[in-house]
N, C-alpha and C positions, 0 to 999 in steps of 0.2 A: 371549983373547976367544972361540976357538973353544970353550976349555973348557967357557965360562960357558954356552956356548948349548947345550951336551950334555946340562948341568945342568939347564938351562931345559924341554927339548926330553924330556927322563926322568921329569921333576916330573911334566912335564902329561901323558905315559904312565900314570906311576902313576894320577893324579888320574882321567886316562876311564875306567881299570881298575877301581876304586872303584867310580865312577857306576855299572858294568855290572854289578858282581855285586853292589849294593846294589838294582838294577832288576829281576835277576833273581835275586836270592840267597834263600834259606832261610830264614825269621823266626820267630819264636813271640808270640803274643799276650799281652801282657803286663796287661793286667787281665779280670776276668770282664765277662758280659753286653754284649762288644764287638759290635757291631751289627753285621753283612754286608748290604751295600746293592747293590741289582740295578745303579744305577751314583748316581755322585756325587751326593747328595743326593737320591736316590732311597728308591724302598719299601724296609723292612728286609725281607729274606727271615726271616733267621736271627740267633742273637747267636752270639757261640765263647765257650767258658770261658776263663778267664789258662792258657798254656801249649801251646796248641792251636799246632801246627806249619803254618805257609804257606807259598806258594813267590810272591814277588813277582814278578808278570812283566809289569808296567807301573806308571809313575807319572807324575803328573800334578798338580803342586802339593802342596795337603795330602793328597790324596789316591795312592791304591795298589790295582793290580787285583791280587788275587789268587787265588790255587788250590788247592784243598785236597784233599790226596791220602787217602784211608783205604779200608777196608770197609764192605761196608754186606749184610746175607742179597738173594739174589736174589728173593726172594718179599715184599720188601719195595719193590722197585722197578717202574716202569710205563714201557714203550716209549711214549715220546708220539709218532710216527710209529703205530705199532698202535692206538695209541687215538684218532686222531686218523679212521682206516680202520672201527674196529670199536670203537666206546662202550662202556664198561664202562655194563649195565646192572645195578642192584641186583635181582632179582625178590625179594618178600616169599615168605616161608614159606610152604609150602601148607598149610593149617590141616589138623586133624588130625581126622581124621572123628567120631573118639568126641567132639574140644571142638564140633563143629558140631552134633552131634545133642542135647549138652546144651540148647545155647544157642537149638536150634528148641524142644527141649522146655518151658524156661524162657518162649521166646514167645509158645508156645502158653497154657501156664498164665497168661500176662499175660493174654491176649487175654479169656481163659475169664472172667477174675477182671472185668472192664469190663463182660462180660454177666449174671455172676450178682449174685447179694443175696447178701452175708456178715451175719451176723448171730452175737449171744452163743451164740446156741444153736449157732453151727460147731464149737465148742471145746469142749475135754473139760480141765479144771483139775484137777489130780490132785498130791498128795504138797506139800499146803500148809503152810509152819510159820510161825509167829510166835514169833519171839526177840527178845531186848534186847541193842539196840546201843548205849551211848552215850547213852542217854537217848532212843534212839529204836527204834521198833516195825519188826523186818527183817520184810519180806514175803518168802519165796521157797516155788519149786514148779517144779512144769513144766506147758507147755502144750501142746496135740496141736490139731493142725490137720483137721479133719474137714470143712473145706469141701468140699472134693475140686479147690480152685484155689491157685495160686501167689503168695502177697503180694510184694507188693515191701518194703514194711512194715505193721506189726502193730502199733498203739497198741490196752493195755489200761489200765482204772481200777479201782483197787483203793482201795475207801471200808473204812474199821475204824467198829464201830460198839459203845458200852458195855451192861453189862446194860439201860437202860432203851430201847436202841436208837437212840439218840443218835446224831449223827454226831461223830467225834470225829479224824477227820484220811483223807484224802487223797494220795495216790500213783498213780504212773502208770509202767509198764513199757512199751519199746518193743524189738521184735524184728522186725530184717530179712531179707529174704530166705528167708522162712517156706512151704515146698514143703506141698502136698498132702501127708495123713497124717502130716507131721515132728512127732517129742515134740521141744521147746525147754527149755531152764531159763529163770527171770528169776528179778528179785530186784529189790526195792526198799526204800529207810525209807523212814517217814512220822513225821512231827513229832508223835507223841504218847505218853504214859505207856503203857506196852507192857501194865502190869498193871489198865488199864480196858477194853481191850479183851476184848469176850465174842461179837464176831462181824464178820465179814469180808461181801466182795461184789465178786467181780471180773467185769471189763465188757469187751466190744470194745468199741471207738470206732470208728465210720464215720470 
């Protein structure tokens, strides 16, 4: 009888011994995107990968508090006591005085451009060709800005017209951010037989 109960009395040693280093013992996570929860049925912080080493040091049903031991660079961590004293504030970049003096200069040139008249006669149209594209008439050249103001945008029209003066198709080139004195390229087709053409005519548009 005494035996039995040495037996009995060893079992249930072994058996709390179990429980304890199963409570606090060493695990690894056995599938990926396992969720880390701030507590039971709580927000997920984190997921762990399958394999990921923890030290269980509470349980509680289905559930298990655990710990995870690793490294991490120091410059990637934040004292929340020190921050909690002293905010991290972000400050934005100090802009850099040559982009700030562009960008009065570009204002200015806006501002200029609201009080003047632009007009065809601002532009100088220079180094014009008419080629065949596809069954259509390529306009290109370049355009020189002699306003002496800054567009925001530049819509021109460009009419082809036959020996009898005809009009015989229609195009339109648009060019942004068009500065005082700037030469630009452009370039357009227009929907017509390139070998009727015997005279052009290019336009600002207000």
């Amino acid at each position: 009888m005494m035996k039995r109960r040495v037996i009995i009395y060893l079992s249930l040693a072994l058996l709390v011994a179990s429980l304890t280093v199963f409570a606090q013992g060493f695990f690894v996570i056995k599938s990926d995107n396992t969720k880390l929860m701030a507590r039971p049925q709580g927000k997920s912080i984190t997921t762990l990968s399958e394999g990921t080493e923890v030290k269980v040091i509470e349980s509680s049903g289905k559930w298990s508090k655990v710990q995870i031991e690793g490294w991490v660079l120091t410059d990637s961590i934040v004292d929340l006591t020190a921050s909690k004293e002293e905010p991290i504030i972000k400050k934005d970049k100090p802009a850099n005085k040559e982009d700030n003096s562009t960008a009065n200069k570009i204002k200015n040139e806006e501002t200029k451009a609201k009080k003047t008249e632009v007009t065809n006669s601002s532009f100088i149209y220079d180094k014009i060709k008419l080629t065949r594209s596809f069954g259509y008439t390529r306009v290109q050249g370049e355009i020189t800005n002699y306003s002496g103001i800054y567009l925001k945008e530049a819509k021109f029209k460009i009419t082809l017209y036959d020996s009898n003066n005809e009009l015989i198709g229609t195009g339109y080139s648009r060019i942004k951010k068009l500065s005082a004195n700037e030469t630009r390229s452009f370039a357009t087709s227009i929907d017509c037989d390139p070998t009727q053409v015997k005279n052009y005519r290019i336009e600002f548009q207000k």
